[in-house]
C-alpha positions as CSV (number, residue, x, y, z in Angstrom):
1,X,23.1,-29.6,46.6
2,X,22.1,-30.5,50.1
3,X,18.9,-32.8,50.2
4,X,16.6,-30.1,52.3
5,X,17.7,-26.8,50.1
6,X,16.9,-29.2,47.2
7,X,13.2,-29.8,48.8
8,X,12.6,-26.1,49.6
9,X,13.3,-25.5,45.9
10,X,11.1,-28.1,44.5
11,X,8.4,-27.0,47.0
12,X,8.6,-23.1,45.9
13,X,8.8,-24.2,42.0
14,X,5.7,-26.4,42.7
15,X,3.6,-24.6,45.0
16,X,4.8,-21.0,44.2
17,X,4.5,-20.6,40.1
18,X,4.5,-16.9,40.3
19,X,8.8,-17.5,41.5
20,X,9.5,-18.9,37.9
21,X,10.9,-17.4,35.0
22,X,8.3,-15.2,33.0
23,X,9.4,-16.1,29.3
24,X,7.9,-13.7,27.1
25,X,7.3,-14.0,23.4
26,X,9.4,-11.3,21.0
27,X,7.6,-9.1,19.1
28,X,7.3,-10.1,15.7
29,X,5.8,-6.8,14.2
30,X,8.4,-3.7,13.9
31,X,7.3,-0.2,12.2
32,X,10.3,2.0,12.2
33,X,9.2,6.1,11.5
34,X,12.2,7.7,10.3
35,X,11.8,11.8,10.1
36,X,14.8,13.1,7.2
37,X,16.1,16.2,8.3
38,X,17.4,17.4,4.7
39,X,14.8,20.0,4.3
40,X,12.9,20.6,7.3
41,X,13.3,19.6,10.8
42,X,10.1,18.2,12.4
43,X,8.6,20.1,15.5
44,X,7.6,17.5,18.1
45,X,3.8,18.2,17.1
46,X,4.7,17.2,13.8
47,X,6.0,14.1,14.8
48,X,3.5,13.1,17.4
49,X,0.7,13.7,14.8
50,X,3.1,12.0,12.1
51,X,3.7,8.9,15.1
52,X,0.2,8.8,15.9
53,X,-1.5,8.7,12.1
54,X,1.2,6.0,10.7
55,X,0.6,3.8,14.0
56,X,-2.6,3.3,14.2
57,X,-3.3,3.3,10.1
58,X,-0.6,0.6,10.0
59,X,-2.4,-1.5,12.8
60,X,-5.4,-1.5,10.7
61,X,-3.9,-2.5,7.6
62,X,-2.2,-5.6,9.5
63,X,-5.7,-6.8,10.9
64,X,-6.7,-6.7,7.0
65,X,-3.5,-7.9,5.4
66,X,-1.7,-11.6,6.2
67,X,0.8,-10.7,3.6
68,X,2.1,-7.1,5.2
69,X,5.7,-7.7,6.0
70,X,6.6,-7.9,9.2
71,X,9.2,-5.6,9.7
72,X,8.2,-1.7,7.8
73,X,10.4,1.3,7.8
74,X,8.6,4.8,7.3
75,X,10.6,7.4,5.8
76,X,9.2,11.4,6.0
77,X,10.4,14.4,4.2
78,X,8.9,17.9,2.9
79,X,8.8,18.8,-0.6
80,X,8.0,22.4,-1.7
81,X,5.2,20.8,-4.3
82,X,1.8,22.1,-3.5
83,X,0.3,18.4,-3.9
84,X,-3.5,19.6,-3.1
85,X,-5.3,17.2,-5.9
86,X,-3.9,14.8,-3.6
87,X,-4.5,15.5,-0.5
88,X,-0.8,17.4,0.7
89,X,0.7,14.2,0.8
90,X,2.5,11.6,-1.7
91,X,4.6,8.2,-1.4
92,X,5.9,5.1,-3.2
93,X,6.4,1.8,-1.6
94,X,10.6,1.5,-2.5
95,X,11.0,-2.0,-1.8
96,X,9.7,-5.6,-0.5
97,X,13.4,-6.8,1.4
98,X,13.4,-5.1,3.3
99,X,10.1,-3.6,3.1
100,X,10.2,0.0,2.7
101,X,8.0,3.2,2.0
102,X,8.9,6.7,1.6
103,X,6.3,9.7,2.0
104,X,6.8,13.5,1.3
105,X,4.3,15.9,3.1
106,X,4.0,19.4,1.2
107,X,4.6,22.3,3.3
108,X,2.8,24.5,0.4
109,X,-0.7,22.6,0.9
110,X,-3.3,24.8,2.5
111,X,-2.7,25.0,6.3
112,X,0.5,23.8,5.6
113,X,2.3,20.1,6.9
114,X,0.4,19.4,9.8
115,X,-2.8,19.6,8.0
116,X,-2.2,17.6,5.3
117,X,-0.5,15.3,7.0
118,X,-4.1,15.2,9.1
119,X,-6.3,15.1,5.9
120,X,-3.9,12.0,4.1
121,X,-1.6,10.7,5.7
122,X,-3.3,8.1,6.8
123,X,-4.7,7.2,3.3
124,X,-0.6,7.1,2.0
125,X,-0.4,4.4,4.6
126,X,-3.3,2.1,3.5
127,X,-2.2,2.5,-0.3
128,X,1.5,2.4,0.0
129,X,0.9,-1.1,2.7
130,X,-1.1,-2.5,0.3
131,X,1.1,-1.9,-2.2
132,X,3.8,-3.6,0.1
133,X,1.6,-6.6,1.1
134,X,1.0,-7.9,-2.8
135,X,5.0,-6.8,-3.3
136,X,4.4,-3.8,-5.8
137,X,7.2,-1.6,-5.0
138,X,9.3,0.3,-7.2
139,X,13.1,-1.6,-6.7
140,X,12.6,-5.4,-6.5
141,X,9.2,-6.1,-8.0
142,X,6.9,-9.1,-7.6
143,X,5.6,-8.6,-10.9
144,X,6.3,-8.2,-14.9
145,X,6.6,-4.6,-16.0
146,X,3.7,-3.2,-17.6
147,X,0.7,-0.8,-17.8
148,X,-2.1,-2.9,-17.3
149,X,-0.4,-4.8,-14.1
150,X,0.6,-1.3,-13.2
151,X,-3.3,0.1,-13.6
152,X,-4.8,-2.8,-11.5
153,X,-2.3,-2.7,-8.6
154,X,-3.2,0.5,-8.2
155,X,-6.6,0.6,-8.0
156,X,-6.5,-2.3,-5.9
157,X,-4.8,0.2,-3.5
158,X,-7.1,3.2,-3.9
159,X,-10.4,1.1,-3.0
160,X,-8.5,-0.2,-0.3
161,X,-7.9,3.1,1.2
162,X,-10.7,4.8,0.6
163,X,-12.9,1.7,2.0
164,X,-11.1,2.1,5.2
165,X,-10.5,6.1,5.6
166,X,-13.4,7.3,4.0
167,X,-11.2,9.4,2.0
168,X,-12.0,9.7,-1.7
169,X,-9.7,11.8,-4.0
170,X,-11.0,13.9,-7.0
171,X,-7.7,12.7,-8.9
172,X,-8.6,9.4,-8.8
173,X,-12.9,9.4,-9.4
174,X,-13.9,7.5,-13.3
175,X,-15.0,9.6,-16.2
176,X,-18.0,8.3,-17.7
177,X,-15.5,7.3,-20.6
178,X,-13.6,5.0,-18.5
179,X,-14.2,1.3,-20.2
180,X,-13.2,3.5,-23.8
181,X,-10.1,4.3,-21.3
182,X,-9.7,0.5,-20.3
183,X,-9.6,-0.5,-23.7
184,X,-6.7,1.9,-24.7
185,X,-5.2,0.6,-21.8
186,X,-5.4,-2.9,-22.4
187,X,-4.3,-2.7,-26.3
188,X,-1.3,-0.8,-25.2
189,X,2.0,-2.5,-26.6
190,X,4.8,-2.7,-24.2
191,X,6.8,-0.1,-25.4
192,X,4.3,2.4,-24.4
193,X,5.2,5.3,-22.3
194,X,4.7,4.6,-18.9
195,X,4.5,8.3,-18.0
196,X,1.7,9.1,-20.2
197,X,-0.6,6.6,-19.3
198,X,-0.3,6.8,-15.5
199,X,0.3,10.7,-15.2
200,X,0.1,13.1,-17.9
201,X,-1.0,11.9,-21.2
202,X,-0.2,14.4,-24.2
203,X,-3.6,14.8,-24.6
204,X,-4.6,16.0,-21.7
205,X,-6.0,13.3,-19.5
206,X,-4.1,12.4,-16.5
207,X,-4.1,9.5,-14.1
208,X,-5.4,7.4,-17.0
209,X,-4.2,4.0,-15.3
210,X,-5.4,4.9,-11.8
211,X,-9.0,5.7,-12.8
212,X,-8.7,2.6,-15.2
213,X,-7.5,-0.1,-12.3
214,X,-10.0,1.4,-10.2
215,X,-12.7,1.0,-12.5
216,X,-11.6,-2.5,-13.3
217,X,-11.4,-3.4,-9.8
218,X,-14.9,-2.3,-9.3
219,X,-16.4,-4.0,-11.9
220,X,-14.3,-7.2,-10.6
221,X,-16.0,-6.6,-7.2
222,X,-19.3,-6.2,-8.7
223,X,-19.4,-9.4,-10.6
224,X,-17.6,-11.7,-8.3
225,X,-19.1,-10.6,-5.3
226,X,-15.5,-10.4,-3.3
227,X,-15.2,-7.9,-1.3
228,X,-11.8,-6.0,-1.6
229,X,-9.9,-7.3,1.0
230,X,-10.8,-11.0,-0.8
231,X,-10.2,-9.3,-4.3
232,X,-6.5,-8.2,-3.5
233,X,-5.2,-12.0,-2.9
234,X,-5.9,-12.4,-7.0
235,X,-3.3,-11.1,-9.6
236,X,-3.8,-8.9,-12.3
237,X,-4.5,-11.3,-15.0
238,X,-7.5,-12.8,-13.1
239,X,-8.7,-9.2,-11.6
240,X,-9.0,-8.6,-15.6
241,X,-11.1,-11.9,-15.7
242,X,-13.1,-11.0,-13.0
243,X,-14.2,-7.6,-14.4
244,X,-16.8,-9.6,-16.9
245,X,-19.7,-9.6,-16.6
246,X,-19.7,-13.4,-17.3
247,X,-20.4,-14.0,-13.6
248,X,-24.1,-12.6,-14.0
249,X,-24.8,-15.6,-15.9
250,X,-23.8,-18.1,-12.9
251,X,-20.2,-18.2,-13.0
252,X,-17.8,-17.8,-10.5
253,X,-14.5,-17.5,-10.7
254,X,-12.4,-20.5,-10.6
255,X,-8.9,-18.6,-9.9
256,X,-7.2,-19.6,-6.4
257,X,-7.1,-16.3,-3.9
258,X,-3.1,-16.5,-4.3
259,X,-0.7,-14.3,-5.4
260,X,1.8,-15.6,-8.4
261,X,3.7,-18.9,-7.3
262,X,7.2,-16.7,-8.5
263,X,5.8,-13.9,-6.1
264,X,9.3,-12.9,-5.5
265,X,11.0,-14.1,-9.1
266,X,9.6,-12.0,-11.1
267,X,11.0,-9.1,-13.2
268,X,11.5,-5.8,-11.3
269,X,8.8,-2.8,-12.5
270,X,12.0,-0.6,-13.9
271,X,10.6,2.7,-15.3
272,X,12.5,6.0,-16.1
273,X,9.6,8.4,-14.3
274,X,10.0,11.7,-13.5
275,X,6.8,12.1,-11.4
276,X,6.8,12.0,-7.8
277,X,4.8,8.2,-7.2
278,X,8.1,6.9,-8.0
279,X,10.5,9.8,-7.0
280,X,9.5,10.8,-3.7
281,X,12.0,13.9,-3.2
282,X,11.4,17.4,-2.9
């Protein structure tokens, strides 16, 4: 290069920085919202109030949540299932790699899919993330199998929601009877039926392990003074623990604010449910 267009170029590279290259980080976060067309085909309303709740719940849930994956696919569909206790709206996180969740939106809920979709959608987001960010997901599970794991991971996610959508879901609120319920719970042997404990008991009761883990949770809360953003980075065992009331007397928990060191070694949560938390079609 000739000694003067070699100055000019210096001289613009010095003296001009708005001529150099803009290099510009890539984004690290990805949400992917998938609409399945099986059943129903999704007006653009639908989807712009489906785009808009999903986005902005998920954007919370990452300024909570360190652990969220980075990379999230969102997966609608309709089901014909009225699904009021709930709110019109249902899901299961599928699986942590790559990190999945799929919702169904009933199209018999009063006012049909946009309003349920506007009355809890956004709560299906913060449960079913929080689910995602400890790695409780139906397919390749951070955790061992069983009830009491099972009961705390999701009441772990049902504070977390209703802390942070104000949301609170008569299918979910404690009995008065619920430490008699913990108990049960926590003297179950491993070969008990998963399906009556966290749906339909024979009995009559239903949602036994929901109400239980959120009642646990609480009490953990209560006597550890975490809050339950702090509470979620402890596993089930110490949650358990925590829900003492040994705490009143001046202790405090020594358990580290980590998840299990086999996070992703342990065995999958493999159960032969029926119910739509862990069969999310129509």
């Amino acid at each position: 290069m000739p000694a003067n267009k070699l100055f000019i170029l210096l001289f613009t590279l010095l003296f001009f920085p708005s001529f150099r290259p803009t290099s510009h980080p890539p984004t690290t976060h990805r949400l992917e919202i998938v609409f399945e067309p099986e059943n129903h085909r999704f007006s653009s309303l639908e989807r712009q109030i489906a785009r808009n709740i999903i986005i902005n719940a998920s954007q919370k849930v990452r300024s909570l949540l360190s652990t969220l994956p980075k990379k999230i696919k969102v997966s609608l569909s309709v089901t014909n299932e009225n699904l009021e206790e709930i709110g019109g709206v249902n899901g299961v996180a599928l699986s942590n790699a790559p990190a999945e969740v799929a919702i169904v939106v009933s199209r018999k809920y009063p006012g049909g899919i946009q309003a349920a979709m506007q009355k809890s959608l956004s709560v299906i987001i913060f449960h079913e993330f929080h689910h995602l960010s400890r790695g409780w997901v139906y397919h390749d599970n951070a955790f061992e199998a069983s009830i009491l794991n099972a009961s705390i991971n999701e009441g772990l996610a049902i504070i977390f929601a209703e802390k942070y959508t104000g949301v609170k879901l008569a299918r979910f609120d404690c009995p008065k009877e619920v430490n008699q319920w913990s108990k049960e719970i926590q003297s179950l042997s491993k070969q008990a039926n998963f399906d009556h404990w966290m749906f339909e008991h024979p009995d009559g009761r239903s949602a036994i392990g929901y109400k239980v883990g959120k009642y646990l949770v609480q009490e953990a809360m209560k006597y550890s003074g975490e809050n339950i953003v702090e509470i979620s980075k402890h596993t089930p065992k110490e949650i358990l623990q925590m829900a003492s009331p040994i705490p009143l007397m001046g202790f405090r928990s020594p358990y580290p604010r980590s998840l299990p060191a086999n996070h992703d070694k342990s065995l999958p949560f493999v159960e032969n449910s029926t119910k739509l938390r862990y069969t999310p079609h129509p």
